[in-house]
N, C-alpha and C positions, 0 to 999 in steps of 0.2 A: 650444544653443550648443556649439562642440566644444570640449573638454577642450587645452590649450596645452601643449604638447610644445617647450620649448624646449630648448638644450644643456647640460649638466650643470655645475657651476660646479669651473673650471678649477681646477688643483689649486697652476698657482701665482700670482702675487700679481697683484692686478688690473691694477699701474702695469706690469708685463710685455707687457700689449698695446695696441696702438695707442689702438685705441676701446675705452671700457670702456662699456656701456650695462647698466642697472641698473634695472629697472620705471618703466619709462619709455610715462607716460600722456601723450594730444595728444586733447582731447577740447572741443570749437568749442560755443561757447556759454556764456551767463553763470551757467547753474547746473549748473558742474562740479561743485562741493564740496556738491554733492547726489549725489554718483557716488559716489566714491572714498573710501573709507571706508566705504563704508554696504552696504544689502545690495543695493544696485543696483549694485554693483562687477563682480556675478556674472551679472548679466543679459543678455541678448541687445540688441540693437544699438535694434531697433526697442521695446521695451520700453521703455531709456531715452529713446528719442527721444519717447514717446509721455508718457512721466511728469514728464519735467525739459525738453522742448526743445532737449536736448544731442547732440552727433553725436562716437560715441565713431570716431577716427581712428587712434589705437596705442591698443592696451590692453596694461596689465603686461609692456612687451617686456622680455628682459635678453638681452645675448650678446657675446662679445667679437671682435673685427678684430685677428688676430696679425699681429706687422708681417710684411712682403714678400709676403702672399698677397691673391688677387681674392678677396672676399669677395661673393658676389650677391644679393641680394632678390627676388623675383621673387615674384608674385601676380597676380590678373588685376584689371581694372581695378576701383577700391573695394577693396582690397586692406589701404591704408595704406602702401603702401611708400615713393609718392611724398613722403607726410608726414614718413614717418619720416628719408626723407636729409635733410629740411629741417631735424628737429630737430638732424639733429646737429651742425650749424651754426650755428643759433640763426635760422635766414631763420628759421623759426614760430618761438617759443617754446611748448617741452614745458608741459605743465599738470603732470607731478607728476613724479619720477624724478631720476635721473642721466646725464651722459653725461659721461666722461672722455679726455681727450687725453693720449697718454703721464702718466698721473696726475693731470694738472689739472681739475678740473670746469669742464666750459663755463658752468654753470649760473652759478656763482659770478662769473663774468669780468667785470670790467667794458665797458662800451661798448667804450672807448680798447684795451681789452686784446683783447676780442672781433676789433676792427679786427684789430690786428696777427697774431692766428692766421689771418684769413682770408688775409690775404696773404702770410705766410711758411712756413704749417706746410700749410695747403689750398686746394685749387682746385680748383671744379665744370665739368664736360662736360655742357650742356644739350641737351634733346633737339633746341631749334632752334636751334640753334649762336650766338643771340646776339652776334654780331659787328657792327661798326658801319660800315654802309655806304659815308660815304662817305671811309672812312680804306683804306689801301690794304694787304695783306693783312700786309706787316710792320709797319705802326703798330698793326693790330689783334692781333700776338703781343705786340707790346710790351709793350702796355699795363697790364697788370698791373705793372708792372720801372715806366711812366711814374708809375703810382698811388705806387709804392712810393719814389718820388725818384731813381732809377737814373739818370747818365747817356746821354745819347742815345748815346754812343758804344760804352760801356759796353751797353745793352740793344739795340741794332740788331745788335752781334756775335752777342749769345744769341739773339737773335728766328730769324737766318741760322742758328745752328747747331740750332733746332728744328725749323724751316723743312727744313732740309735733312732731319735724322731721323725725318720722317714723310713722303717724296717728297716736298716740291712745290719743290725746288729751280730758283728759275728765273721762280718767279710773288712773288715780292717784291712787286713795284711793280704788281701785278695788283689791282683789286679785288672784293670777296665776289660782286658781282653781276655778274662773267665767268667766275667757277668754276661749277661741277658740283655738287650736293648733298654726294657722296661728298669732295670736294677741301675747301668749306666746312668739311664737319666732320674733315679733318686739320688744317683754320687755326685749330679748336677747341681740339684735342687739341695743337696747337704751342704756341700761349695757355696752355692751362693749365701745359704742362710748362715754359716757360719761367719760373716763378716760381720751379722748382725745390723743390716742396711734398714735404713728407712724405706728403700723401693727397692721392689724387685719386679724386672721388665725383664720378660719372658718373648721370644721371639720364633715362635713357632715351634714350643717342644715339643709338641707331642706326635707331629705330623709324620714320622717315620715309622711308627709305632702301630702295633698290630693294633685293630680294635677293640677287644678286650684288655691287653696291656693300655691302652690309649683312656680306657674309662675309666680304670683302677688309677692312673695319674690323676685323672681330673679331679676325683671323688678325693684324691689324697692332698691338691693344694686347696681344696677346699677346706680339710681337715686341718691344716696345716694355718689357714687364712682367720680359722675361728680361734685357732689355740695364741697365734703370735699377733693379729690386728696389724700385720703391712698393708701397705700400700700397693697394690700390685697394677703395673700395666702391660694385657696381655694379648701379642698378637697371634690372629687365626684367620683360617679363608672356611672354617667349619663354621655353618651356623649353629649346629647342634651344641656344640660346644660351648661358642658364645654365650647362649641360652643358658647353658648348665652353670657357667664361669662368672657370668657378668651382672654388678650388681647396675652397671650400666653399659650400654654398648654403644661406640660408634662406628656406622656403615660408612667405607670409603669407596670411590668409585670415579675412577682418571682422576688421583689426587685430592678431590675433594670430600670432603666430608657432607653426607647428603642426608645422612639422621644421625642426630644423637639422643638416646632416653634409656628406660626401663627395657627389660626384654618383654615386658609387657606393654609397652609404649612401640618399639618397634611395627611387634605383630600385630596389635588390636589396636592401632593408629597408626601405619606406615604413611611417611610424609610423602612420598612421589608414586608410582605407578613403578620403578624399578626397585624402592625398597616391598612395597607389598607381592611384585612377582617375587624378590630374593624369600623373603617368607610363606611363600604359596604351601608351600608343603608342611609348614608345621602345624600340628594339631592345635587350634589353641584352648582348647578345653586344657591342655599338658603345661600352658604356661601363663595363660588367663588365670587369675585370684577372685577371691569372695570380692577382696576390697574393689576390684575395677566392675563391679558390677549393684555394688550399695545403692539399696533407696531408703528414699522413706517408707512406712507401710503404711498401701492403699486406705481408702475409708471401708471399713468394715471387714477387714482383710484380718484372719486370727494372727497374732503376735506371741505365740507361746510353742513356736516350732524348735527343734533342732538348733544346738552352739555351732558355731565352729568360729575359727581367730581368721582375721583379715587373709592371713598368708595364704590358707589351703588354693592350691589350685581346683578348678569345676570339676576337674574328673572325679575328684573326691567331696566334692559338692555332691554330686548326682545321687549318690546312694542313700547321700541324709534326706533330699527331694523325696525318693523313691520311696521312703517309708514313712512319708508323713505328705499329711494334706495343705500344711502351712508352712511358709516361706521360713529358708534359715535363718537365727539371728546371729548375725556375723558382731561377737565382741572380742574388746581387745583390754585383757584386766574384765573389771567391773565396768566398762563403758561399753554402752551398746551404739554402735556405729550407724545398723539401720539392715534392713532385708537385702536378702537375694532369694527369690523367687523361680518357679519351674519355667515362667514365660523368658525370666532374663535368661539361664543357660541354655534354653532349646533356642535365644534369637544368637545367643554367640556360637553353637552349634552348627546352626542354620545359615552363618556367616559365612561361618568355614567352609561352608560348602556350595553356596548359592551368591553369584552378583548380583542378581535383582531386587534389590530391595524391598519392592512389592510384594515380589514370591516371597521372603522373607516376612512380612508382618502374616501373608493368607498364612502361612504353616502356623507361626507364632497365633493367631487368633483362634484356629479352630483346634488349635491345641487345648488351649487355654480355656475354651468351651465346653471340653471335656472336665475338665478341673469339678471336683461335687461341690455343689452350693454350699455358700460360709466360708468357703478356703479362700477364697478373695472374691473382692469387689469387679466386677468387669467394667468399669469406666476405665477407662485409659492404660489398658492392660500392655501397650507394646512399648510404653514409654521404659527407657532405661535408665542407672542411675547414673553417678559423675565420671564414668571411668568410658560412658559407650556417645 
């Protein structure tokens, strides 16, 4: 069983972030309380399945959702991630732990009380868009505003003006089964935003969806993340996605959570040997930044190269390298942060492609040799900055 890497416990108070989730067990069958506690807490999946009948689904999660960021799950199928958005909700109910809402424990909620967060504070993005046939695509944004006693007059405005903030202005009176797959799940995503929730947990929408349709979503709750600042937590078994979606991501794997970080943390830091195979194939020049590769500059090393802002990714580093003999200066405003250099991207390059880290400095050095005199110092040219 692998050792659980999850994120470190925040330094400030739990009621700070949206979702607080706190060892949080989901384990299907009637002798849990032969698990938890005992020394079969610690055991592999199939063990307990084999001694107690039990199918452990989250084991000991803990982690927090800051508000205004996409927070993503992502594992492959059997995973738990599915389960886990359900806890947080209370669709399953957790077998042991915590999960809080801006400070309230769901755990504790009663029914009546449970209602009202579902329809005020969240609202779910299902993978099959769940809409009801034969209502026509603005009774089906409504609906939620109909649940909640909304005037008609009152929630057919908001339905029109979600309607409108996800394209489909114009198919009102249309119904689900003359839309497009891709259109369906903008009548999803209008639904849920028209409750005007605090969080919106997305549960694998896009996975049905053609490719193209599937990118044009992604691209559009991003658009949607910058215009409204929710909270979103969203699950996927794509990494691509994750990457494209996640202002942080956690990898699940038999229940546990085995990294939580940046999608640059992920890739250019994998905590285990199964999170760096699960990222073997991303580029990271495509998701690596200036900022994960900042130094100081060397002694004697020119300082009057190329801008660029912490954010850009190397692939668009390379070009400012390429036409210039000195390191870029990565600022943010008027502050200058510190270099990125031709040796740092050819050793993240170099990464990408090479496990020996040896082979990695020989390229990195006789690279760097080539480099024409005055463009840097060759003392200690392989060293990287705070991100490597």
């Amino acid at each position: 069983m692998s050792t659980q890497a999850t994120e470190p416990e925040p330094t400030t108070g739990a009621s700070e972030a949206t979702f607080s989730v706190r060892n949080l067990w989901k384990i299907f069958g009637k002798n849990a309380d032969k698990v938890i506690g005992t020394e079969l807490e610690h055991a592999d999946r199939d063990r307990i399945k084999e001694e107690t009948g039990c199918t452990v689904a989250v084991r000991d999660v803990s982690f927090d959702v800051r508000p205004g960021e996409i927070f993503v799950v992502m594992g492959l199928s059997g995973s738990g991630k599915s389960t886990l958005i359900r806890c947080l909700t209370r669709l399953i109910e957790p077998t042991s732990g915590s999960v809080e809402l801006d400070g309230e424990d769901i755990e504790k909620a009663s029914e009546q009380r449970l209602r009202e967060l579902r329809r005020h504070k969240m609202a779910m993005v299902f993978q099959h868009f769940g809409l009801l046939p034969n209502r026509r695509i603005i009774d089906n944004v409504a609906y939620g505003l109909e649940v909640r006693g909304t005037p008609r007059a009152q929630r057919y405005e908001r339905a029109r003006q979600m309607i409108d903030m996800v394209g489909l202005a114009g198919q009102e009176n249309a119904y689900p089964g003359e839309l497009s797959g891709g259109m369906q799940q903008r009548v999803g995503l209008a639904r849920a935003l028209a409750v005007d929730p605090q969080v919106l947990l997305f549960d694998e929408p896009f996975s049905a969806l053609d490719p193209l349709i599937r990118r044009d979503m992604q691209s559009e709750v991003i658009r949607l993340q910058r215009e409204l600042n929710k909270t979103s937590v969203f699950i996927t078994h794509d990494l691509q996605e994750a990457l494209k979606l996640g202002d942080r991501i956690a990898i699940m794997r038999d229940g546990e959570l085995v990294q939580v970080g940046t999608p640059e943390e992920v890739v250019g830091r994998p905590a285990n040997a199964y999170v760096a195979d699960f990222t073997s194939d991303v580029a990271r020049t495509t998701v690596l930044t200036a900022r994960w590769l900042i130094r100081d500059a060397y002694p004697g090393e020119r300082t009057d190269g190329p801008i660029t802002a912490p954010g850009t990714v190397l692939a668009e580093v390379l070009p400012m390298l390429a036409a210039s003999i000195a390191p870029v200066r990565v600022m943010e405003g008027e502050a200058l942060l510190g270099y990125v250099g031709r040796d740092d991207v050819l050793r993240a390059i170099a990464e990408d492609q090479l496990d020996d880290s040896e082979q990695v400095d020989t390229i990195v050095e006789e690279t760097v040799e080539e480099i024409p005199d005055g463009a840097i110092d060759h003392g200690d040219v392989t060293s990287t900055g705070n991100g490597g």
